[in-house]
C-alpha positions in Angstrom: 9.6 -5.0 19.1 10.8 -8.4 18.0 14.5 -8.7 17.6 16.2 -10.9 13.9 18.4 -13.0 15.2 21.4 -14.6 13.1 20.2 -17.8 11.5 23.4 -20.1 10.1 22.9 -23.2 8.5 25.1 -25.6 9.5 24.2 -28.4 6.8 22.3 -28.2 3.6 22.2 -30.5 0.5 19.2 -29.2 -0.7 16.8 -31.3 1.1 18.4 -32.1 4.3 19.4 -29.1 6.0 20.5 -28.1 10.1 20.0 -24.4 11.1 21.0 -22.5 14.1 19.4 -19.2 15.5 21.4 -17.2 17.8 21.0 -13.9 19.7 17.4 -14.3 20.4 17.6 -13.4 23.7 18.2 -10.3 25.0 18.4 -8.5 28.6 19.2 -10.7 31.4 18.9 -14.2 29.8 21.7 -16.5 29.0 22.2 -16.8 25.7 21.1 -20.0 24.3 21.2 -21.4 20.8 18.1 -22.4 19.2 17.9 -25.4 16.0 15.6 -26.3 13.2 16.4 -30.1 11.2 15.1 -29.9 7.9 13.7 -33.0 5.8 12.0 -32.2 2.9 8.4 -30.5 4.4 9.1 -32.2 7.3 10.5 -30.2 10.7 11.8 -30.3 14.0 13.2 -27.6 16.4 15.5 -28.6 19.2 15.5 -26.7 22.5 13.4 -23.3 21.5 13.7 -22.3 25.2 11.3 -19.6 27.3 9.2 -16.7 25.9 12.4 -14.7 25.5 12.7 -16.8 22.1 9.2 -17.7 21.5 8.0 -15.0 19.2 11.2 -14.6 17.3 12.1 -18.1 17.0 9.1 -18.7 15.4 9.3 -15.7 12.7 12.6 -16.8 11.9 11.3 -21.1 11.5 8.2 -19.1 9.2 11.0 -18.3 6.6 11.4 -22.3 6.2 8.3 -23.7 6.8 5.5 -23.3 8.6 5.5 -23.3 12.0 2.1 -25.6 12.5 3.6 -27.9 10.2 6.3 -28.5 12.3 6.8 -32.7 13.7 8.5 -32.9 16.4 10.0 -30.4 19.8 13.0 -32.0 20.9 13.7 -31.4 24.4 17.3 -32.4 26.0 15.9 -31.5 29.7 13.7 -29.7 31.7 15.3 -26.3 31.9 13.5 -23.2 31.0 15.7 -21.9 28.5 14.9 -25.4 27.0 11.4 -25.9 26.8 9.8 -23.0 28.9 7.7 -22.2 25.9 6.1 -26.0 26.0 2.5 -24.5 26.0 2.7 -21.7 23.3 3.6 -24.2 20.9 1.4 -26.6 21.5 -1.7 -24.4 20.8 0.2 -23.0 18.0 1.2 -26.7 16.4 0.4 -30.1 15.9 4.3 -31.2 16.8 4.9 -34.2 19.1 7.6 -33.5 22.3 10.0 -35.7 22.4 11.7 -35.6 26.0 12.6 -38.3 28.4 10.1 -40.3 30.6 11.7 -38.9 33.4 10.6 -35.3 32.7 7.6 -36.2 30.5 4.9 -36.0 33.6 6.0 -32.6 34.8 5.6 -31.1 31.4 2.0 -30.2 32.3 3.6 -27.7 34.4 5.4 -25.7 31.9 2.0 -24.4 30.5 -1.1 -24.7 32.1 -3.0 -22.2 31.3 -2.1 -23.1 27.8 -2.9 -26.8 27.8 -6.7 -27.1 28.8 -7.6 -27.4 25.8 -5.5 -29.1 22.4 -8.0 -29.0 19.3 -9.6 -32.0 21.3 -6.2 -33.5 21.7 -4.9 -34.7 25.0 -1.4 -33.8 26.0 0.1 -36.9 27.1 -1.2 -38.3 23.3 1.4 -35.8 22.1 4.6 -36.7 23.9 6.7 -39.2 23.3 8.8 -40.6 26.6 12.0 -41.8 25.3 13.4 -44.4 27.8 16.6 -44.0 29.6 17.9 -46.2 26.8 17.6 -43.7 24.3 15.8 -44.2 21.0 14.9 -43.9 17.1 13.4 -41.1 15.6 12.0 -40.5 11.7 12.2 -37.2 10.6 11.1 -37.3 6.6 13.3 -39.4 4.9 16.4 -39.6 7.6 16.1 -40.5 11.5 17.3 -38.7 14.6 19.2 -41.0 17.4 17.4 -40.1 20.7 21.1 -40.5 22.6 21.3 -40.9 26.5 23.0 -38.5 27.9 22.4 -39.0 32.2 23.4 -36.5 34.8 25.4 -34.4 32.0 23.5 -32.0 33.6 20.3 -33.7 34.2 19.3 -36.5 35.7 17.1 -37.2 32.9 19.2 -35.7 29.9 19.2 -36.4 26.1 21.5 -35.8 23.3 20.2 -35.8 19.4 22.0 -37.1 16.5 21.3 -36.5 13.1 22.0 -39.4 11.0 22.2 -37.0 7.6 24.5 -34.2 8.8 26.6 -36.0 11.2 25.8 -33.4 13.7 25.5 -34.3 17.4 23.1 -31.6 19.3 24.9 -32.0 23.0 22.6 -29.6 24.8 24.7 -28.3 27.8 27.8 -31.1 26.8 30.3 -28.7 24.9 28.7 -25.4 26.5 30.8 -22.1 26.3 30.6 -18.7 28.0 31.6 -16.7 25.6 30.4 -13.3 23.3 30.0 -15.4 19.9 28.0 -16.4 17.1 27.7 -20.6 17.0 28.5 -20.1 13.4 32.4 -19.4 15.0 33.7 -23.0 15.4 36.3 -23.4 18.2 39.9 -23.2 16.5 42.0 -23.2 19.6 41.0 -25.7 21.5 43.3 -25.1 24.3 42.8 -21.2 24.8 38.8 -22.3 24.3 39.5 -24.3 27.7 38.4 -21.5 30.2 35.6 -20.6 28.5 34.1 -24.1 29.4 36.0 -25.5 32.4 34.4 -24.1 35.1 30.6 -24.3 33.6 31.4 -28.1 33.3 32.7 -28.6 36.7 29.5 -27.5 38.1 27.0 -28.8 35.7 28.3 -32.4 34.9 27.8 -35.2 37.3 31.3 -36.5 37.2 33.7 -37.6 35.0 32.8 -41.5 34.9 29.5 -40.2 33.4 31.4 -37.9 31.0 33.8 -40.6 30.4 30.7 -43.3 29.5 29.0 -40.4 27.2 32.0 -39.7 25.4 33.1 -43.7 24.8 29.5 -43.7 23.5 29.9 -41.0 21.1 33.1 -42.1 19.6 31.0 -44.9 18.2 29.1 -42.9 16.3 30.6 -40.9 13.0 30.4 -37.2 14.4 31.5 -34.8 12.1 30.2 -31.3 14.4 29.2 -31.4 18.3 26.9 -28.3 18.6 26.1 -27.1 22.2 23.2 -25.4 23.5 25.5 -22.6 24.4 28.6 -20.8 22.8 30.6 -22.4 19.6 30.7 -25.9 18.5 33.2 -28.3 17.8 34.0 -28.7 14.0 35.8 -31.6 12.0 37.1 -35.4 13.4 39.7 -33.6 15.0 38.5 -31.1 17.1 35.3 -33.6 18.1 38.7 -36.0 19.7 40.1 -33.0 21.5 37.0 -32.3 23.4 36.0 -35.9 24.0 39.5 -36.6 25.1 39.4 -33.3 27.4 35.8 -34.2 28.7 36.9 -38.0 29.5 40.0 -36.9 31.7 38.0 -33.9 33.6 37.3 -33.8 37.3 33.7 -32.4 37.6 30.8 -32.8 39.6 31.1 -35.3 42.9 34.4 -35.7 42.0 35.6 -32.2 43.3 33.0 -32.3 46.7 34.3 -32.5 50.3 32.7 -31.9 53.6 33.4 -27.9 53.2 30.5 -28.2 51.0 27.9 -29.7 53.2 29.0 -27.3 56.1 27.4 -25.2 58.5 28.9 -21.5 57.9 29.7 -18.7 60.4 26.2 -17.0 59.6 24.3 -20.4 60.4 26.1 -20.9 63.7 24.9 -17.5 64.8 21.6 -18.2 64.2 21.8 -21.0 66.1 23.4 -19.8 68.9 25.8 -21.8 68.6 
């Protein structure tokens, strides 16, 4: 049985419009947030994830368009719960992936079985490897910035900026554990701390690299940061807070020391030594 998820649009002016699914997964799987950009009849999804969200994910982008119309897959990096799916939807569309170089080789991988054979297409004539410089996308009448976004977790990351909403999809940057809708935008910022600290202490590289992204960003007029994960950041003012927090944290290489490249009790004994 296919589960409805909760579908909240995040921007809409009638023929621009940004769209977040939630609660598609169920069971064991993180939960992730799934997106849809909206130009006119022209479409893109952004991180649809594994077979978990594959069927429902596209019954719930059917009720806006059709799902073989769709232009473009946007992929921030190479994790399942982004782009597990790859092969499904590339029988089942004509849509382009857009993912970086570094990543765009191995994407034969993700589906297989799938790929052998694309309406007489071949599959690297339907990716499109975005330098480590970032790039320029068109989507209908508006354009998505194809942002670098290195070692925050991946080491081939990307972050998406639509021009038209203002909205900067961060992927993991921003991520939350917590038991909410991404319609819920963070209001405390402070008490919303623990709920992110510790993911981003693992998954970011360090905080030059956080620092860099974050300089980056404040160039650009953000008026929502949505993560991949949990509740996004809403307004100028809570975009500063996090970018501010995110700048200043220890994460990554930062917080290593030789007790964690270390040869543990158990190892010795196996050694005998």
């Amino acid at each position: 049985m296919v589960l409805a998820s909760k579908a909240h649009m995040l921007y809409d002016d009638n023929h621009h419009k940004c769209i977040v699914f939630s609660d598609l997964v169920r069971g064991s799987g993180i939960q992730a947030n799934q997106f849809l950009i909206l130009d006119g009849k022209h479409g893109a999804t952004i991180d649809p994830g594994g077979d978990l969200t594959y069927a429902p994910l596209t019954l719930e982008i059917g009720k806006h368009m059709p799902v073989q119309k769709l232009d473009y897959i946007f992929a921030s990096h190479q994790d399942p719960d982004i782009i597990a799916s790859l092969g499904r939807w590339m029988m089942q569309t004509q849509a382009q992936v857009v993912v970086s170089r570094l990543w765009s080789r191995f994407l034969p991988h993700l589906g297989a079985s799938y790929l052998n054979d694309l309406n007489g297409q071949k599959l690297e004539d339907r990716i499109i490897a975005v330098p480590d410089k970032g790039s320029v996308i068109e989507l209908g009448d508006s354009n998505i910035l194809i942002l670098p976004a290195h070692f925050l977790h991946s080491v081939g990351n990307l972050h998406f900026y639509d021009v038209k909403s203002r909205i900067l999809f961060s992927g993991d940057m921003g991520a939350s554990l917590v038991d909410a809708s991404p319609e819920q935008a963070v209001e405390n910022f402070e008490a919303h701390i623990p709920s992110m600290q510790g993911f981003h202490e693992r998954y970011m590289c360090s905080r030059k690299a956080c620092r860099l992204w974050a300089d980056m960003v404040r160039e650009l007029d953000v008026e929502m940061i949505v993560p991949q994960h949990g509740r996004p950041f809403k307004g100028k003012a809570m975009v500063n807070r996090f970018l501010d927090w995110i700048s200043n944290l220890s994460c990554g290489i930062d917080l290593l020391g030789e007790e964690n490249y270390a040869l543990t009790r158990e190892h010795r004994l196996a050694l005998k030594l």
